[in-house]
C-alpha positions as CSV (number, residue, x, y, z in Angstrom):
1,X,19.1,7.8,3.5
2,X,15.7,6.6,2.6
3,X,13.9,4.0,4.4
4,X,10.5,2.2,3.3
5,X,9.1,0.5,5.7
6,X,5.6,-2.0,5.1
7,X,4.2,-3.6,7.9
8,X,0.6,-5.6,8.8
9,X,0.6,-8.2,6.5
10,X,0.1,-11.8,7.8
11,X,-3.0,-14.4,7.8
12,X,-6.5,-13.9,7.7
13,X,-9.3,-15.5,6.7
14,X,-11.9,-14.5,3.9
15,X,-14.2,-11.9,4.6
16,X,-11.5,-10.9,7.6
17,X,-9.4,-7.3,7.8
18,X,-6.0,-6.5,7.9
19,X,-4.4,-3.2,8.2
20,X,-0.8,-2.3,6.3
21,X,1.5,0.6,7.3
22,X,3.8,2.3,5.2
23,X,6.5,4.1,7.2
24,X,9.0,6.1,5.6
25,X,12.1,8.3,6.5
26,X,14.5,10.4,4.7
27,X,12.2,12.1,2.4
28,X,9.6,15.5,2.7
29,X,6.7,12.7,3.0
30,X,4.2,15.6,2.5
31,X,4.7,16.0,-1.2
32,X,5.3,11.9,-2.1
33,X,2.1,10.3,-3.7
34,X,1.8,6.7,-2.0
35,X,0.8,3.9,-3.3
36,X,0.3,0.3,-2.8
37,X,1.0,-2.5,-5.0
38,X,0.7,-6.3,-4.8
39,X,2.4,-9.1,-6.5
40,X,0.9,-12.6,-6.3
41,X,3.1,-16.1,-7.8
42,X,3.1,-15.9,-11.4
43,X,1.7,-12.7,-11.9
44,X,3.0,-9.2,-12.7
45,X,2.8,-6.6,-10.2
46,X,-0.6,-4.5,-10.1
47,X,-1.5,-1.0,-9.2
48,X,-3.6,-1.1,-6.2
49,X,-4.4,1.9,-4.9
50,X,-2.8,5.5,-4.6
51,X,-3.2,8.9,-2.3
52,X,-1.3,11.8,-3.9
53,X,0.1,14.6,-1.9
54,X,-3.7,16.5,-1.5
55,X,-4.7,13.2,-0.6
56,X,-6.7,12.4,-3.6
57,X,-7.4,8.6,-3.8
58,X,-8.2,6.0,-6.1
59,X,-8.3,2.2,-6.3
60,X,-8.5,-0.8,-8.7
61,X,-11.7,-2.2,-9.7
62,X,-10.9,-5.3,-7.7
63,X,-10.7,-4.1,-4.4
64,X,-12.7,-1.0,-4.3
65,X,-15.7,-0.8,-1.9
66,X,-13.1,-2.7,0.5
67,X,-9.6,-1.1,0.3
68,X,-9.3,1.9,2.2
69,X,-5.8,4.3,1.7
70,X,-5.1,6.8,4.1
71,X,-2.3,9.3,5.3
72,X,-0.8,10.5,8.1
73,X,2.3,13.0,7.3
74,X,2.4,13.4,10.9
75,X,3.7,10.5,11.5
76,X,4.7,9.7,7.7
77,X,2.5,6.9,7.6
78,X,0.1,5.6,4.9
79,X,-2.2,3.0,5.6
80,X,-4.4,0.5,3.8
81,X,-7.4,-0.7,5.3
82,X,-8.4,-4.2,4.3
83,X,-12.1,-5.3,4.6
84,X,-14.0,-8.6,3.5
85,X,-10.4,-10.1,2.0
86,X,-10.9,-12.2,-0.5
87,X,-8.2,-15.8,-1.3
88,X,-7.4,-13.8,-4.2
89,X,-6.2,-11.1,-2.4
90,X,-3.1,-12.9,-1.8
91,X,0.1,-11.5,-2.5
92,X,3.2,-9.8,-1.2
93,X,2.2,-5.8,-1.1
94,X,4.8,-3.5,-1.6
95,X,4.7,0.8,-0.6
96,X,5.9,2.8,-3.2
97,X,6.5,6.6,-3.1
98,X,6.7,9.0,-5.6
99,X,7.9,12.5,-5.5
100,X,5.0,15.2,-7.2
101,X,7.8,17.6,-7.4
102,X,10.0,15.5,-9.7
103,X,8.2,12.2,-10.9
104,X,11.5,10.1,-11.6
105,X,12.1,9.8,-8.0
106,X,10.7,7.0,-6.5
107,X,11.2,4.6,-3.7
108,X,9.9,0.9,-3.1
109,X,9.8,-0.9,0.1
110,X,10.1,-4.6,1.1
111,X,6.8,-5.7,1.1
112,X,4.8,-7.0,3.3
113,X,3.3,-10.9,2.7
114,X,-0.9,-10.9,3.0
115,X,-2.3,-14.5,3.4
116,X,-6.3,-14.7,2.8
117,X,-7.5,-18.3,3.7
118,X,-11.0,-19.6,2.1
């Protein structure tokens, strides 16, 4: 059974850090890209940043400089490093992995809530 696992989220203030974790089970983590999405109120759920399986990365224009994806397959972990958060940050941020080998097979997680205060 597979198991998506966010964690990290909470309060911060602007121009603080946060750190989410991505933990998942029940799949070959190696060859799953991972990425991160948000959702904020009222607004349809955005790309934010990806690593594939070679560990290739990209991000949105809106947080790059600041965002910081990362992988451990060790430990089947992704992380998202979080610098200088902005209010508009805000949002619920959700893990989603996606097989290389076969691209229909995907898998969300929970999500994880990220509060940035002004």
């Amino acid at each position: 059974q597979v198991h998506i696992v966010e964690s990290g989220g909470g309060l911060a203030q602007a121009g603080g850090s946060l750190r989410l974790s991505c933990a998942a089970s029940g799949i070959i983590f190696s060859i799953y890209h991972i990425s991160w999405y948000r959702q904020a109120p009222g607004n349809e759920r955005e790309l934010v940043s990806t690593i594939s399986s070679r560990g290739v990365t990209n991000y949105a224009d809106s947080v790059k400089g600041r965002f910081t994806i990362s992988r451990d397959n060790a430990k089947n972990t992704v992380y998202l490093q979080m610098d200088t958060l902005k209010p508009e940050d805000t949002a619920v941020y959700y893990c989603n992995t996606k097989s290389s080998v076969i691209a229909t097979v995907n898998y969300w997680g929970q999500g994880t809530q990220v509060t940035v205060s002004s």
